[in-house]
C-alpha positions in Angstrom: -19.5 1.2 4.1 -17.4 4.2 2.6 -16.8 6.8 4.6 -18.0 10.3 3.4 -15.7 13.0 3.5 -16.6 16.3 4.8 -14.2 18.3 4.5 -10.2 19.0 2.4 -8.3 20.6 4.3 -4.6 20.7 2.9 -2.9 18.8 0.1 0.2 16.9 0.8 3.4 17.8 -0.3 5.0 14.3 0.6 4.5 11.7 -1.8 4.3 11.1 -5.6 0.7 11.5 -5.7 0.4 14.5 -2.9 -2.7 13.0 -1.8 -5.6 15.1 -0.2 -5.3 15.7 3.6 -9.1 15.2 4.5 -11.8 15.0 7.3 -13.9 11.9 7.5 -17.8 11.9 8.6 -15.8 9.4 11.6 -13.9 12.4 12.7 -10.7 10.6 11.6 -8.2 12.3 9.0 -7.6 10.7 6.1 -4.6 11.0 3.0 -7.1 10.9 0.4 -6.0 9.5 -3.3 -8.2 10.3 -6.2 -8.7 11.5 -9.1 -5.2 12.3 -10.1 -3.7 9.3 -8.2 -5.4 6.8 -11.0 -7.8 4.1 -10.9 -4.8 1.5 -10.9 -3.4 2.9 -8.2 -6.8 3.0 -6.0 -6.7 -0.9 -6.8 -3.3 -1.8 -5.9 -3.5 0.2 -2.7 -6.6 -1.2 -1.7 -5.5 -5.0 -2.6 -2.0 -4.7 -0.8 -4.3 -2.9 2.1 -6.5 -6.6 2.7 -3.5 -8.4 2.0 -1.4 -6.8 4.6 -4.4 -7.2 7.6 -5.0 -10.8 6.8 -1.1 -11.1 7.4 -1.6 -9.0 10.7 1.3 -6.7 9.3 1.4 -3.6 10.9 -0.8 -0.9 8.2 -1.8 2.3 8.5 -5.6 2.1 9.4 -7.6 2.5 5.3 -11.1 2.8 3.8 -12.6 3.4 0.6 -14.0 7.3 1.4 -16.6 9.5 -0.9 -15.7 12.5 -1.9 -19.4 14.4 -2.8 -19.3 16.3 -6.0 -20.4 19.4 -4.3 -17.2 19.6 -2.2 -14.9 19.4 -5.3 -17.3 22.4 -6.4 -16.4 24.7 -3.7 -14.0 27.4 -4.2 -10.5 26.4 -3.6 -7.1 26.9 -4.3 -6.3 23.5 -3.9 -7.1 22.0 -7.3 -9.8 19.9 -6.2 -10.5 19.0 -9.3 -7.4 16.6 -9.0 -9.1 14.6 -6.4 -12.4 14.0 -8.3 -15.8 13.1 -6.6 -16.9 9.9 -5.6 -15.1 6.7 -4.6 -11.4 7.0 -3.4 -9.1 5.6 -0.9 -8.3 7.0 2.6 -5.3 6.2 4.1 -5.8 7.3 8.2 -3.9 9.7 9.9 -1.3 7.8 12.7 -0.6 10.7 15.1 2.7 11.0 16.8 4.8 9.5 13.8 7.2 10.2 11.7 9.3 9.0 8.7 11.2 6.3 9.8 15.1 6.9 9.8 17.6 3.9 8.9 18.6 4.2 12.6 15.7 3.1 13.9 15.2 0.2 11.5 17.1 -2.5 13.4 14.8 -1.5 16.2 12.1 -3.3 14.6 11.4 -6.7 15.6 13.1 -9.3 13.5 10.1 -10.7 12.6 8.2 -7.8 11.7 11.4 -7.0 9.4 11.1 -10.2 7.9 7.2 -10.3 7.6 7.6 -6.9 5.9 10.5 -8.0 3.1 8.5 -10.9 2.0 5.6 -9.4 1.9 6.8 -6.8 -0.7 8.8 -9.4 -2.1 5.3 -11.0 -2.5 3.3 -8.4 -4.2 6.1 -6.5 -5.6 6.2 -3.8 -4.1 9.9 -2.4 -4.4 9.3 1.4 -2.9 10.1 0.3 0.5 14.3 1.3 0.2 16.3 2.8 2.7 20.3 2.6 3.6 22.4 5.0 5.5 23.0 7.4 1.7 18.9 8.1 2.1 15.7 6.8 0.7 12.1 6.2 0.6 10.9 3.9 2.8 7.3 4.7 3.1 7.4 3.5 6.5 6.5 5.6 9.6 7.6 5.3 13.0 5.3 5.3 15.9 6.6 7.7 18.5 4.3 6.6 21.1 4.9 2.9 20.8 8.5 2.8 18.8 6.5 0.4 16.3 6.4 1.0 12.5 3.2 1.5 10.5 3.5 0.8 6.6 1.9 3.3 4.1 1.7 3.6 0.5 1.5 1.0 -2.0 0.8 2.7 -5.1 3.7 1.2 -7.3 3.0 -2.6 -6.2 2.7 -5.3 -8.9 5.0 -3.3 -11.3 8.6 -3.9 -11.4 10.4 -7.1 -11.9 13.6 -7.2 -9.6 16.1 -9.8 -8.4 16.7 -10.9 -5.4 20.0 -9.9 -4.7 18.5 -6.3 -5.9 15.8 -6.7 -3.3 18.4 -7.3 -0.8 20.5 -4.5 -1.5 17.8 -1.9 -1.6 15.0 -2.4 0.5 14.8 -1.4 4.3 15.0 -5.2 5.7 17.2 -6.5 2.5 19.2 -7.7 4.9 17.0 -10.5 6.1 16.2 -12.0 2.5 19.3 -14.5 2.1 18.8 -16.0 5.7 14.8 -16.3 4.3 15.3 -17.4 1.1 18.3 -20.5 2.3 15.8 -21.9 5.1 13.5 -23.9 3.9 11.3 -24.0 7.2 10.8 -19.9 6.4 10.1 -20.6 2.9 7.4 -23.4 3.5 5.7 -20.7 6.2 5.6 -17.8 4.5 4.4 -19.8 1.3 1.7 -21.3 3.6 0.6 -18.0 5.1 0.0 -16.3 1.3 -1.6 -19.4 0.4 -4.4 -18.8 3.3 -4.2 -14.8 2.5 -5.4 -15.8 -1.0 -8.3 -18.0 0.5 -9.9 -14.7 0.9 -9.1 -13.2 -3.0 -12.7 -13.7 -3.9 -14.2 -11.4 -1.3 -10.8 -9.0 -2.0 -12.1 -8.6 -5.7 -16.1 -8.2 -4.5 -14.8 -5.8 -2.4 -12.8 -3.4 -5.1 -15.0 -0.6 -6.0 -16.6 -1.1 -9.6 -15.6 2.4 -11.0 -12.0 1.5 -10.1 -12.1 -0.7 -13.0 -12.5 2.0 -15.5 -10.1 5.1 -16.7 -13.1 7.0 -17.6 -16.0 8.5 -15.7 -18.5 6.6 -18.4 -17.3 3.2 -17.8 -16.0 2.3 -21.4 -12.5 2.3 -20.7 -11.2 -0.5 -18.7 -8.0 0.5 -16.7 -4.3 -0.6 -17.4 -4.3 -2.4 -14.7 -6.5 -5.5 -13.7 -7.2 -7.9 -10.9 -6.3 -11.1 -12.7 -2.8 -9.2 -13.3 -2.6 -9.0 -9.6 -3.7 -12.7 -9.1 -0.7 -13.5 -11.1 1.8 -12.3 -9.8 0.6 -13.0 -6.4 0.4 -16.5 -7.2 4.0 -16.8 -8.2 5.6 -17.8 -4.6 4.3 -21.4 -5.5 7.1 -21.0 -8.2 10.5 -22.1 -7.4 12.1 -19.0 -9.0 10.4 -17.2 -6.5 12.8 -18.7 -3.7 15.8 -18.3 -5.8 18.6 -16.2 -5.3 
């Protein structure tokens, strides 16, 4: 069931899509996309979100939310109007965190580094890059457990990049050649999105039906579509998927 949201209190200044820092019915905080985040991006989040816990990989805590129209009616200076009413994804607040610095990333458990890679290598999801010059990881790390918890997957199923790109830009790069030139990693990984996608029917049941659409009536189908998402998530049983 969505949780209703009861209150905004602050909009983030972090992130592309400065989500709404919100207060769930649950009593749990929430960065709230909406409105202004768009409907493809609600999808992608929420998709990457199920894939991620059926892979036990280590994500922020996430539910659809409702935002009533009466609390985007209220008097604010925080352009509610960019968060919209109705149906929108809340990722929870982790207290005691904080962005993860390059330092800290070989402090991560090898296989957590690894499950991480290929799981963006899966889904596409290239916005997880970090080296010693900067970046944006959109990682966080736990301060009370020195564990990482991974947020934001807005910009997944977009962009087409190599391996050795992969390697040389995201986070755990590092780990990809060893992955990609054993074959006992490959077959396991391969296996483990194979049972993930068992579950893609009750994924796409479970994807709001408003998400669908650009407009509030329902006419315009999005850019962006869950069979385009099956695709490219069934492209590990490819052997250019495993190629350097």
């Amino acid at each position: 069931m969505p949780v209703d949201i009861i209150e905004v209190i602050k909009r983030s200044t972090q992130g592309a899509t400065e989500p709404f820092i919100c207060r769930g019915e649950d009593g749990h905080v929430y960065f709230v996309k909406g409105k202004s985040a768009g409907r493809p991006s609600l999808i992608k989040e929420w998709v990457c979100g199920r894939l991620a816990e059926l892979l036990a990989l280590p994500i922020a805590p996430f539910k659809i939310v409702t935002v009533p129209p009466e609390l985007v009616a209220l008097p604010s200076t925080l352009s509610l109007h960019a968060l919209g009413a109705g149906l929108a994804f809340g990722s929870q607040e982790r207290q005691l965190v904080s962005d993860i610095l390059f330092g800290q990333s070989k402090m991560v458990p090898l296989e957590t580094r690894r499950d991480i890679l290929m799981f963006d290598k899966w889904v596409r999801n290239y916005d997880r890059t970090l080296s010693a010059h900067g970046g944006n990881p959109n990682l966080l790390w736990a301060l009370d457990g020195e564990a990482v918890v991974m947020i934001d997957h807005n910009n997944a199923f977009d962009v087409e990049q190599d391996a050795p790109g992969l390697a040389q830009h995201h986070i755990f790069g590092a780990e990809l050649f060893e992955i990609l030139g054993d074959a006992d990693l490959r077959s396991m990984y391969s296996a483990r999105f194979d049972i993930a996608l068992e579950r893609w029917a009750e994924i796409v049941a479970s994807v709001p039906n408003e998400w669908h659409f650009a407009d509030a009536d329902q006419s315009v189908p999005t850019s962006f579509t869950l069979d385009q998402a099956f695709a490219v998530l069934c492209e590990h049983r490819q052997e250019r998927f495993w190629a350097w």
